[in-house]
Structures are given as C-alpha cells and as structure tokens.
C-alpha positions as CSV (number, residue, x, y, z in Angstrom):
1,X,175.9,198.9,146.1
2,X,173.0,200.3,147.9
3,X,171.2,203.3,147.1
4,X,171.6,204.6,150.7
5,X,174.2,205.3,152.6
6,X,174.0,203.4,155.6
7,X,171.7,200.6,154.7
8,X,173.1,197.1,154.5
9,X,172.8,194.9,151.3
10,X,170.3,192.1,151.8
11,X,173.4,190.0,151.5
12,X,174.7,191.6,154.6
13,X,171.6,191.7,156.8
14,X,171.2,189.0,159.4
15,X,168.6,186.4,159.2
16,X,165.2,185.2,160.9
17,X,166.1,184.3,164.5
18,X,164.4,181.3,166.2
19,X,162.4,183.1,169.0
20,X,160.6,179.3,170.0
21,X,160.6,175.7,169.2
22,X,157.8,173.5,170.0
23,X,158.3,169.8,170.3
24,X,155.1,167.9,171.0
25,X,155.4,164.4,172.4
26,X,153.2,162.2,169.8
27,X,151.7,163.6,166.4
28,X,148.1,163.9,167.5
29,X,150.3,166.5,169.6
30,X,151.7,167.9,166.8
31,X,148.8,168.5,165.0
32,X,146.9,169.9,167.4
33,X,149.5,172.2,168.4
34,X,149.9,173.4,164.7
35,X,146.6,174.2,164.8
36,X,147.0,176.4,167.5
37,X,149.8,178.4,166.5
38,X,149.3,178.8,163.2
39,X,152.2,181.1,162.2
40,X,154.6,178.0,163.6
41,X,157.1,176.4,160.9
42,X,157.4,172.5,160.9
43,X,160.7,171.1,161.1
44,X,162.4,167.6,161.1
45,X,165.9,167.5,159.5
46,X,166.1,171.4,159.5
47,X,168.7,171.0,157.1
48,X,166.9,173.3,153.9
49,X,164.7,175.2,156.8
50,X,168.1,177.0,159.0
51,X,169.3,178.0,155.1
52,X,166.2,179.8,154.4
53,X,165.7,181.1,158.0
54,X,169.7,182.8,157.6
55,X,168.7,184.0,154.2
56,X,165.5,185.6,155.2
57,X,164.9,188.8,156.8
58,X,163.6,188.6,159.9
59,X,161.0,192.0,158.7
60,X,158.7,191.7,161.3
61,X,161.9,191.3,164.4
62,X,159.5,188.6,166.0
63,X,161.8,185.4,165.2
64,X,160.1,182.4,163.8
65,X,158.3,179.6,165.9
66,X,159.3,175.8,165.2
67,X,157.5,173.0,165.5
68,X,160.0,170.4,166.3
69,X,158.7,166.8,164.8
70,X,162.2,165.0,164.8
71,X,162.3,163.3,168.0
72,X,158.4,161.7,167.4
73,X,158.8,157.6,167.5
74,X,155.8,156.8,165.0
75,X,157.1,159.4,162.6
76,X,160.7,157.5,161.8
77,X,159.3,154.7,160.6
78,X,159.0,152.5,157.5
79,X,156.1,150.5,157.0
80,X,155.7,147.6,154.8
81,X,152.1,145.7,154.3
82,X,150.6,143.6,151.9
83,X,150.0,146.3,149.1
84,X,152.2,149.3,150.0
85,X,155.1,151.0,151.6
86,X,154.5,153.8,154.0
87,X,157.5,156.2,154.8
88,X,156.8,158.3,158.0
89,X,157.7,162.0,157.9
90,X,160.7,162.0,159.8
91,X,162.3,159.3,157.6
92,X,165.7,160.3,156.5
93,X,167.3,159.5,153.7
94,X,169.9,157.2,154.8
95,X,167.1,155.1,156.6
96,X,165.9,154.4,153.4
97,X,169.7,154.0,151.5
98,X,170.7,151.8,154.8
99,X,167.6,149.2,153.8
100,X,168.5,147.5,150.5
101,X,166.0,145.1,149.1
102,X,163.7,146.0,151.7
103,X,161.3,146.7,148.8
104,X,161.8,146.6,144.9
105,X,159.4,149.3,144.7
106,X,161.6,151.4,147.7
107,X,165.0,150.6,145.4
108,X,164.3,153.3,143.3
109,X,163.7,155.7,146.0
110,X,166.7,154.6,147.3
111,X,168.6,155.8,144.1
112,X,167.3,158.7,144.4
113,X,168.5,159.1,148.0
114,X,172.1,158.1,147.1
115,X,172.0,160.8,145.3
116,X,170.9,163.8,147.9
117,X,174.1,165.7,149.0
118,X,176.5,164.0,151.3
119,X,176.1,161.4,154.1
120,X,176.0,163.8,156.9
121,X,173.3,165.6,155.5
122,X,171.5,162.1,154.2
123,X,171.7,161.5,158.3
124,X,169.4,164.6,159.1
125,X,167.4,165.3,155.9
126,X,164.2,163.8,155.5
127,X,162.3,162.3,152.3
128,X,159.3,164.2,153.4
129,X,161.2,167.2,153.6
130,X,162.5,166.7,150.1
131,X,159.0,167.1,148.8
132,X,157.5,169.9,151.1
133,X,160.2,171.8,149.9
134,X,158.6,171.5,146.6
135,X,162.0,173.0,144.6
136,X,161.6,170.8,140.9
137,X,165.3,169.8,141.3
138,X,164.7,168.0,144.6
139,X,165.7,164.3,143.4
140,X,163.6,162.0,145.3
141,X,160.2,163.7,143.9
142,X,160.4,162.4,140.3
143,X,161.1,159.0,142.0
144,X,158.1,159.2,143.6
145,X,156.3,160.2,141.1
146,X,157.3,157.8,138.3
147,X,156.1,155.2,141.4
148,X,152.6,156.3,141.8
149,X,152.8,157.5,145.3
150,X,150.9,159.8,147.1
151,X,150.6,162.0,150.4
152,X,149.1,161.9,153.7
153,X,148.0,164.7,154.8
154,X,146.3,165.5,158.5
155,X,145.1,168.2,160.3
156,X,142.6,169.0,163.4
157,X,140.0,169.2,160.9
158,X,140.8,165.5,159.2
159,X,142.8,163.5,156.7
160,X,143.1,163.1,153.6
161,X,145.5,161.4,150.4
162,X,146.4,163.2,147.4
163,X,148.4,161.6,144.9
164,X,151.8,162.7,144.5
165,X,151.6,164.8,140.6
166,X,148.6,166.4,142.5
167,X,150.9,167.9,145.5
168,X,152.7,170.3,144.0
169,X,151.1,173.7,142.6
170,X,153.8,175.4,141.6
171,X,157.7,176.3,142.0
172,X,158.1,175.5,145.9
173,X,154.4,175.5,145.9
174,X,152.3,172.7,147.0
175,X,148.3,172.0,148.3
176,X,149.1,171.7,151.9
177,X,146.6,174.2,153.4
178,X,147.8,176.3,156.7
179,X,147.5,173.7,159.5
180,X,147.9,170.9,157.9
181,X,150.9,168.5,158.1
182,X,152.0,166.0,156.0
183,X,152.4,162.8,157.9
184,X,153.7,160.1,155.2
185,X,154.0,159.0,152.3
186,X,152.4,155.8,150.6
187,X,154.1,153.9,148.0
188,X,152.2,151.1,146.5
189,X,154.0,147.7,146.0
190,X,155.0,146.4,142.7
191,X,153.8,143.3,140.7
192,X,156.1,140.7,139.5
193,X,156.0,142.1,135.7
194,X,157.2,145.9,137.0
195,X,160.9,147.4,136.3
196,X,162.1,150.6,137.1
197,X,165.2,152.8,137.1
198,X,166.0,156.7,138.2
199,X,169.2,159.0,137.1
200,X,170.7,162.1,137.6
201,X,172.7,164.0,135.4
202,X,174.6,166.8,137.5
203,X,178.0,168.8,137.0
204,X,179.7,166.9,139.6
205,X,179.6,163.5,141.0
206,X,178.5,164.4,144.7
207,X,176.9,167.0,146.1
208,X,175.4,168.3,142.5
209,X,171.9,170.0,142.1
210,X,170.5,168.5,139.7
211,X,170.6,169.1,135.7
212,X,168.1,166.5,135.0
213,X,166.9,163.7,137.0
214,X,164.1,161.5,136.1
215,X,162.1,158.5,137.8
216,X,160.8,155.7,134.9
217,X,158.7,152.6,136.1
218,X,157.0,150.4,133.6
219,X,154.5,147.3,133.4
220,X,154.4,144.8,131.4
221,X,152.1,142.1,129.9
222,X,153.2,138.9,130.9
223,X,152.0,136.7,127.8
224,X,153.0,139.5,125.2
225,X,155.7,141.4,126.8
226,X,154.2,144.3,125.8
227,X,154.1,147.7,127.9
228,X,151.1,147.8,129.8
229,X,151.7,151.3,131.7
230,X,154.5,153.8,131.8
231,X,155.4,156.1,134.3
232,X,158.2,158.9,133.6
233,X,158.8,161.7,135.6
234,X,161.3,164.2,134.8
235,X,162.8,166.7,137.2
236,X,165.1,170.0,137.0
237,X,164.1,171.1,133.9
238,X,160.7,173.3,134.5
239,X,158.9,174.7,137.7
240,X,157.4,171.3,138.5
241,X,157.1,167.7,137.9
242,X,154.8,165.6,136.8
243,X,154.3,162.4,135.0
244,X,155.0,163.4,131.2
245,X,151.9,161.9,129.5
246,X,153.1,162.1,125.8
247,X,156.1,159.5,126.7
248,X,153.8,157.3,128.7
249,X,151.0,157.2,125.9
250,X,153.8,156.3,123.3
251,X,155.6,154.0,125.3
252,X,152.2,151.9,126.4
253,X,151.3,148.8,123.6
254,X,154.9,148.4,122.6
255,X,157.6,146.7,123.1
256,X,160.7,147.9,125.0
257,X,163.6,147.3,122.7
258,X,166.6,149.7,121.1
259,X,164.5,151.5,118.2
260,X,161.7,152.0,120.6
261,X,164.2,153.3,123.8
262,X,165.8,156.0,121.2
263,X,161.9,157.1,119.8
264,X,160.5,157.6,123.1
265,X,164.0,159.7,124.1
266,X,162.8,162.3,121.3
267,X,159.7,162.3,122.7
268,X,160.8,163.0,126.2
269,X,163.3,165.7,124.5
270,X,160.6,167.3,122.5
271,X,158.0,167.5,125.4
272,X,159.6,169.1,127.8
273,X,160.1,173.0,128.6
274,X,163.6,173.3,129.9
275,X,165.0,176.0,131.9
276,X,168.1,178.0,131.2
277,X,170.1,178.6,134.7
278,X,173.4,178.8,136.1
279,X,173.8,175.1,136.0
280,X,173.0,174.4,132.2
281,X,171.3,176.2,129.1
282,X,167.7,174.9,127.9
283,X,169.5,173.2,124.9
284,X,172.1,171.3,127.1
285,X,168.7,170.0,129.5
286,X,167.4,169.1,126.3
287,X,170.0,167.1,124.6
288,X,171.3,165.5,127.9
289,X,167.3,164.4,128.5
290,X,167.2,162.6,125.2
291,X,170.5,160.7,125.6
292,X,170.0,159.8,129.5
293,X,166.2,158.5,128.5
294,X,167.3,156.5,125.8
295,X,170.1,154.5,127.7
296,X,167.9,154.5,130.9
297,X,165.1,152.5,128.7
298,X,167.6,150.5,127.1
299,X,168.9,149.6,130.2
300,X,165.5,148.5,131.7
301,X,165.1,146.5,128.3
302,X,167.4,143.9,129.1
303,X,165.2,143.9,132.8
304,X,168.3,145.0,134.9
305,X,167.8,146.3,138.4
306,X,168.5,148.9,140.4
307,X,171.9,148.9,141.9
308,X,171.7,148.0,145.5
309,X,175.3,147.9,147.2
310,X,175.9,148.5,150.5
311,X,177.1,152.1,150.8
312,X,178.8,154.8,153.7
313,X,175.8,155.4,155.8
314,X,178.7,157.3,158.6
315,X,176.6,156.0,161.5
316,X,172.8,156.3,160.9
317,X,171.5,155.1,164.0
318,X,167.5,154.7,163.7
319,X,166.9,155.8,167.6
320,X,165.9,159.0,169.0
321,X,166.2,160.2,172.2
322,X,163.2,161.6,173.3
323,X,163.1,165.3,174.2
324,X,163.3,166.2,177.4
325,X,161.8,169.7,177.2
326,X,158.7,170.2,175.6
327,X,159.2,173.9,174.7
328,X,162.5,175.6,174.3
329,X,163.3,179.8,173.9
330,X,166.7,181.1,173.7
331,X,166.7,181.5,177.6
332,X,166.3,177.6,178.1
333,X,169.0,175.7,179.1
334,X,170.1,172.7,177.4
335,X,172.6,169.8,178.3
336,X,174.3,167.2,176.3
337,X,177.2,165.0,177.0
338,X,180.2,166.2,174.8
339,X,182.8,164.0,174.2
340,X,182.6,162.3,177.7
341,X,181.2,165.2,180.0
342,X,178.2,166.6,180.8
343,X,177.9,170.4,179.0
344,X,174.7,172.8,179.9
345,X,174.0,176.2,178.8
346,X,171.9,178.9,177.5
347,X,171.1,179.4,173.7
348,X,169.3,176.1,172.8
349,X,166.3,178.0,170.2
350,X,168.4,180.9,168.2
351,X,171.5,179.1,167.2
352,X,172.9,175.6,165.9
353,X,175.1,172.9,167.1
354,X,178.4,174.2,166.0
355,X,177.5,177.8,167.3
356,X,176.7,176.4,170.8
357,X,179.6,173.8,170.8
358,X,182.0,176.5,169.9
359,X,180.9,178.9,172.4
360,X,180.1,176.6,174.8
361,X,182.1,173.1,175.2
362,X,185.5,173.4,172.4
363,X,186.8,175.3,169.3
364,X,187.9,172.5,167.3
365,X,185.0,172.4,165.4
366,X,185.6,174.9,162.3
367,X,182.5,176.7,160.6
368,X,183.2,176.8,156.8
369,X,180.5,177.0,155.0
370,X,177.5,177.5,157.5
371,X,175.3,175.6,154.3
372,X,176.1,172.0,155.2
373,X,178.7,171.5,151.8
374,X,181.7,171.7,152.8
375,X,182.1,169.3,156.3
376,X,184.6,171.6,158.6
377,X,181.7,171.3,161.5
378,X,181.2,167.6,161.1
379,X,180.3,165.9,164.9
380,X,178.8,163.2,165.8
381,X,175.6,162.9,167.4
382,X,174.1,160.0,169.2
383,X,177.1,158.2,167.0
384,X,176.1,159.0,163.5
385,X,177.7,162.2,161.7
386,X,176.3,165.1,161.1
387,X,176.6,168.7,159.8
388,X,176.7,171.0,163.1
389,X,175.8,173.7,161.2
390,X,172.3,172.2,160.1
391,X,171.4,170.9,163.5
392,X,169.1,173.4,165.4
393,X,170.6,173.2,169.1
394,X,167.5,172.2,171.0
395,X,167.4,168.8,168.9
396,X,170.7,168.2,170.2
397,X,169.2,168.3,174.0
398,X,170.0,164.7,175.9
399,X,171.6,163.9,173.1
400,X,175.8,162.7,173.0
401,X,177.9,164.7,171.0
402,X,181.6,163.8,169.8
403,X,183.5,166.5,168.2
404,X,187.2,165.9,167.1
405,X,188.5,166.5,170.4
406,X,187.0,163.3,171.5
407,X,188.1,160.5,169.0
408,X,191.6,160.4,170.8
409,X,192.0,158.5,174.0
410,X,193.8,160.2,176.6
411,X,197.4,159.8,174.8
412,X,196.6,157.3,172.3
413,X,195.2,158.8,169.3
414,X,192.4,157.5,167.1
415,X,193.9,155.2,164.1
416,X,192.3,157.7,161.6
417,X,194.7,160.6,163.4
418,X,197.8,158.4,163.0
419,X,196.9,157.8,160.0
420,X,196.7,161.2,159.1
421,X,199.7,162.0,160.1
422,X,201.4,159.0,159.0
423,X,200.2,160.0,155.4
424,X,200.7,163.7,156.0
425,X,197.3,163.9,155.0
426,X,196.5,167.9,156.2
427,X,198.4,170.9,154.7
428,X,196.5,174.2,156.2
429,X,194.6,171.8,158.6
430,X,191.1,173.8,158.7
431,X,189.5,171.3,157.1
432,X,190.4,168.4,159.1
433,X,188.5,168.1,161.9
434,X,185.8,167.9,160.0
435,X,187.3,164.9,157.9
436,X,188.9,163.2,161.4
437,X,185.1,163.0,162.3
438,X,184.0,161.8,159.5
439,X,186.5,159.5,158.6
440,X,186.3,158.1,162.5
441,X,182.6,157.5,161.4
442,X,183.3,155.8,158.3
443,X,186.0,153.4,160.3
444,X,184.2,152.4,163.1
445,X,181.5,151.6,160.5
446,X,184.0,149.7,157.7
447,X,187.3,148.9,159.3
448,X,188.3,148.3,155.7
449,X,187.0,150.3,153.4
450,X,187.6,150.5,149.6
451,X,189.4,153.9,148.0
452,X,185.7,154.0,146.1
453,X,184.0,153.7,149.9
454,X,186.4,156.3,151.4
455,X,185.3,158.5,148.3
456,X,182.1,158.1,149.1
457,X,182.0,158.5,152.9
458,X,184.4,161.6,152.7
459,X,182.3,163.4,149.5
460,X,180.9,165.5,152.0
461,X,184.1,167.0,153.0
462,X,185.7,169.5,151.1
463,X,189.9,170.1,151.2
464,X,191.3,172.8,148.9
465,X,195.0,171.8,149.7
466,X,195.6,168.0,150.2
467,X,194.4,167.1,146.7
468,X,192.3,164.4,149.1
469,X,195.3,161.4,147.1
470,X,197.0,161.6,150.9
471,X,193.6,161.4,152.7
472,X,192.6,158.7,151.0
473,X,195.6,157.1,151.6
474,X,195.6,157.6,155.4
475,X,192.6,155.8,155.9
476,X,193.6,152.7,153.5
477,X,194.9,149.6,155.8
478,X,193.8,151.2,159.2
479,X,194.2,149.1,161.9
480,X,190.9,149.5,164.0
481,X,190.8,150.8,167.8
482,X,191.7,147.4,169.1
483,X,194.2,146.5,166.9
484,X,196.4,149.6,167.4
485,X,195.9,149.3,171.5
C-alpha cells in the first residue's frame, strides 16, 4: 500500500502515451530522421515496445515519439548470397519459420523462432527486435550466436558490423549508440562438414519464457571427423549471452560420441552462473543445462538435422502496404476497411488496434490480457492474424482488417462457427472470438489440419472453460467455405 494517501501504486498509474509516430518512406529516411529527433523510439513489430510504453510512467507527461520502420520494403527482406544470409530489420519471425530449407545455416534460427510465443505474435514480432531488446532469455539470440552472426549497424555518421557476442553490454543493454539503428543482421553460410541444433527448456510447451535455451553449431574435419570448432551459446541463465569458451575449447580436437556429449554437458553445467527467478532456482538451470547439452550433442553425433516441418503460420502474408501518412498524432485521422467497409476516425498515435476497433467500428473483439498471451483480440490484418492489442493503430492505416464479425457471410456462417457450435465448443464465450479468428486463419490456410496443427495454430489462444477437447474437435473434418455453400 502506498505511503500516501492519495497517491496511486505504480501498478495503478497509467502508462507513456504515444504523442507522435514517424514513418519515413525508405531507410536512408529513417536514419536521417532518427538523427534528427533524437529522443524518438524505433519500432517495427511493437509487440515488446506497447508493453514497456503501458508499464512506464509517462514522468515527464510529453508522450513518447515513434519511429515507425514496419512498412519500409527493403527492410522485410531475406537475403541469400554466395557466403551469407542477411535478415533485414523488419523480418518477422514467421517469415523466417514460413521458409524451410531456405538455408541450413537459417534452420536453426528457424527453431529458435518456433519457439517465440504464439503465431500471432510470430506475425508482428521481429528477429531484430528480439535482439535489441537485449533481455538473456530472448530465444533467437543464443541461435545467433552459436552461428557466428553479427550486426549492421547505421547511422548519419556511417556503418559499421559488430559481431553478435560483442552486441550486448549488459542485461537489456547493448552497443548501439543514440542515433544509430540496426539495419540487419548477417549470418554467414555453412560448409558441408557443419551441424547444428538449438533447444529450449521452458515450464510449458507454448508461450514459455525461457528456463534455458541454447544455440550449438560445430565443424568438423572431414578426413578425421574430428571437431574442428565449436560454438555454444547458452541463454536464460545469467544477464547475457555469449559463446561459452570453456565448452568450445574442450569440445574442439575430439570426437563427438556418447562419453564425449556427457563430459562436455558437465562442463557446460559447471561453467555457467545461473540465475534463481520465478521460473526456476539456480540448481534446477543447472541440472536441466547438463542433461539438455548432453542429449542435444548426442543428437548432433548421429549428424541429424534440424526439424523442418511445415507448421501454422495463421496467414503471414510478406506484403506491406505502404503508409499513406508520413507523420501521425493522436488528432490524425486514420482509415481502414473493416470487415468489408470503409472505417475513419481519430486516435491513430495514442492507442492500439483493439482500442480503436472497439471504439470505433465493433465490440466483438474482447481485450483480455492487453500483453498479447491470451488471444481474445485476435483480427486479422491484411489476412494474416494478429494480436490487436500489440498493433499500434497508425500501422493499421490502409490496411484491411477482419474482426469476428466478418468471417460469416450475410446468413451463412463461416464453417469454423458451425463447427463451433456443432461441437459446443464455447462455455462463457469471451474467449471465442478470439479463437473464431484464429481458427478461420488456421482453415483458410490448412482445410485439414491435424489435432497436433490445431494445437499449434490455436496455442496462442487461451480458454479457461472448454478444456480446448471440444475446440479441437470443432475444427477437425471442416468442410472449407466452398464445400459448405
């Protein structure tokens, strides 16, 4: 309880509002812009930044400036040459889960990305944003560091590259200095005699911070089979990660088999300087890290590969309308077609998607959570589902938005809502929009999905009465849209 009487908790105060957004048209844009208003935030995804904007008071009652880099072309892009793989900074992490095979060097990357929350939130969040972020239990930065890669960096005043265990100074802390933005991220390609593998060890199977997570590529000799170089990064269990150099020197000159998996698991075990949290004490980090090494380099000693089956994506779509406003406050108007019709109005900077669509177009969009976890707020936008909660408004300008009053047509409902109700697959019902929508997008997407695929697609959708048996029933043996008409 507070001291004083009359004065909120910090719990109970309100947030940072968005007084601006800036959205630049190409990145030399961009950069020059962030030069010039230096106090501006970056922002792709938005899907960590909105959190720590509601969490942070706004002590200074200014509001916060955005620098919007989501809708830039050249920044969504993967690029493969001869020796490397480049991964713009507005990647996401579905892009990369959507492109199996597209690399061997990118496969365990991908992993990592399977990982990362749910698939809405895989829609908007952004590999680059996983790293700026800088928290040691991000999942994709021990991938990237177990591959070697590094970051590059630009600002007005130049470029430069700094390898990835370099980037990161501290818990959440990282080397980028005040105007400078990272623009990609370089992963070089592999060699023929290179295997690699990531895990995750979390309390839960989706949408689980991590416990430990760790990133392993090796080389090998190809006339002795011996290891040549060894790469292990391990995440989650200190302030930041790096590649753990006593494992590497024991692992290099020897040969991967079973005695030598379980010797370099005590090393790994013994090296590190776990964490006690709310997730798991420093003994349980360490004991989990010695057993998940071991069978991780075991695996990788019989030269098996990273898994690469086609999973949920719920829509990703890889286009991205271009703004139409350069610079948005909370005065601007902003229009968007929702489910059919055309919807302007006020509000696009200081407030998200499901705010504006509630106050603005329909109510059947619920706010749970308002953290992106538990998928009441799902919509789609420009066909691919997202959290509505995460999505700052102003990206949502020009864009199409379909909310659960839009999957029916006219009378004819859509065969996930027959489905639903054929199952009786809703008890107190708040929940279900959000899992209409995002079953919709998982159907239209896999007319026939597996129990293990509706799992999957739906993990980002949370139901505390159903006991989810009934939902996964509904939406095994749909008929698709044409069938049913």
């Amino acid at each position: 309880m507070s001291s004083e009487v009359g004065r909120l908790h910090e719990s109970q105060q309100l947030g940072t509002h968005i007084a601006e957004i800036l959205r630049p048209s190409t990145w030399s844009e961009a950069v020059e812009l962030y030069d010039a208003s230096p106090n501006a935030v970056p922002v792709a995804g938005a899907t960590d930044l909105l959190l720590d904007l509601s969490r942070t008071p706004d002590t200074q009652g200014s509001g916060a400036i955005l620098l919007d880099l989501w809708g830039l072309p050249d920044c969504s892009q993967i690029t493969i040459s001869d020796n490397d793989v480049v991964i713009g900074c507005g990647v996401t992490h579905n892009q990369i889960i959507s492109s199996p095979n597209l690399d061997s060097a990118l496969d365990i990357l991908r992993m990592a990305c399977l990982e990362i929350g749910s698939p809405q939130l895989r829609n908007r969040a952004t590999v680059v944003g996983n790293i700026v972020t800088a928290s040691p239990a991000n999942d994709t930065i021990s991938a990237l560091v177990a591959l070697d890669a590094s970051v590059l960096i630009e600002s007005v005043g130049g470029r430069r590259e700094v390898p990835i265990s370099n980037f990161f100074t501290g818990f959440r802390q990282t080397v980028l200095a005040q105007s400078e933005l990272v623009r990609s991220i370089r992963i070089p390609k592999w060699n023929s005699q290179t295997v690699g593998t990531w895990f995750k060890v979390g309390n839960r199977t989706a949408q689980a911070i991590s416990v430990v997570h760790a990133g392993i590529v090796l080389e090998f000799d190809e006339a002795t089979s011996l290891i040549t170089k060894a790469d292990v990064a391990i995440g989650s269990v200190s302030e930041t990660i790096g590649v753990s150099k006593p494992l590497s020197e024991y692992l290099v000159g020897k040969n991967l088999d079973a005695e030598t998996s379980a010797a370099a698991a005590r090393v790994a075990a013994r090296e590190i300087s776990p964490i006690d949290d709310i997730r798991a004490t420093a003994a349980y980090r360490t004991a989990v890290t010695e057993a998940a090494i071991r069978r991780a380099l075991t695996n990788l000693s019989e030269f098996s590969t990273p898994r690469s089956e086609v999973v949920p994506l719920l829509g990703w779509v890889a286009n991205r309308p271009t703004p139409p406003q350069p610079n948005l406050s909370s005065a601007t108007e902003i229009a968007c077609v929702v489910n059919g019709s055309n919807v302007t109005a006020q509000i696009a900077a200081n407030s998200t998607l499901l705010e504006w669509l509630r106050a603005n177009a329909s109510t059947g969009t619920k706010e749970g959570c308002a953290e992106g976890e538990c998928g009441a707020c799902t919509v789609m936008l420009n066909g691919a589902a997202v959290t509505s909660c995460l999505v700052p408004t102003a990206q949502a300008d020009g864009s199409s938005v379909v909310t659960v009053e839009g999957l029916a047509k006219g009378s004819d409902l859509h065969p996930v809502q027959q489905g639903f109700l054929d199952q009786f697959a809703v008890q107190c019902g708040f929940c279900t929009p959000g899992f209409l929508v995002a079953a919709a997008a998982l159907c239209d997407e896999n007319n026939s999905p597996s129990a293990d695929e509706i799992r999957v697609g739906l993990s980002g959708n949370l139901c505390r009465c159903t006991g989810y048996y009934s939902i996964i029933e509904a939406l095994s043996g749909l008929p698709t849209r044409q069938d049913s008409s």
